[in-house]
N, C-alpha and C positions, 0 to 999 in steps of 0.2 A: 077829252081835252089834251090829256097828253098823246093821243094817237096825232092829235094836228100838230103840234109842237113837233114832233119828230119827222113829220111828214114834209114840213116845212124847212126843217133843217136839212132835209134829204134835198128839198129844190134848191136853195138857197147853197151847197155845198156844191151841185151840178152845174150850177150859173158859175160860179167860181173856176171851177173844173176845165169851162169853155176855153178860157184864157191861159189856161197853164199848162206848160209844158205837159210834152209826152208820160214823163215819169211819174210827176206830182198829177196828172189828169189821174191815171191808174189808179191812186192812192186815195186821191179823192173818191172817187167814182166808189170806190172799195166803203170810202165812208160813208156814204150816200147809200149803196148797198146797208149796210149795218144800221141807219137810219130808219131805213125800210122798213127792217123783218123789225125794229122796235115797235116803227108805228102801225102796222099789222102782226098780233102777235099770231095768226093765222097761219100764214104766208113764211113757211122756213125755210132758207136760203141753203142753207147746209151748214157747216162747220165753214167759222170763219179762223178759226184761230187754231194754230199747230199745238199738238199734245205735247207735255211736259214729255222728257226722258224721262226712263224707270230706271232707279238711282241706286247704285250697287248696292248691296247687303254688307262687304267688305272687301277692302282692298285685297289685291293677292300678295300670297304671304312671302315672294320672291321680293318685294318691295324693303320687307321689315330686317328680313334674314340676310347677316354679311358678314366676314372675318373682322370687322373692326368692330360687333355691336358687344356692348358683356351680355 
């Protein structure tokens, strides 16, 4: 049941898509995509979403260190 809910949201988002601009068609289309691989969890599309940055350890210490700090 929820494989058709999503399936339908994928055509439903596509229809839409037809009428819209060049950039929002993309975007759509991108969602309709991710509709997809929900309502076949078979069917894996690739990574759709950009990986987090890997988030310093610590600032460098030229930052902290100045003639004005005590």
């Amino acid at each position: 049941m929820e494989q058709e809910f999503y399936q339908c949201l994928a055509q439903r988002v596509r229809a839409i898509a037809e009428q819209a601009d060049p950039f929002t068609r993309g975007r759509l289309l991108d969602l309709a995509k991710r509709y997809d691989a929900k309502g076949n969890p078979t069917a894996r599309s690739g990574a759709t979403e950009r990986p987090l940055p890997v988030p310093r350890t610590r600032p460098p210490a030229s930052i902290f260190s100045g003639p004005g700090e005590a």
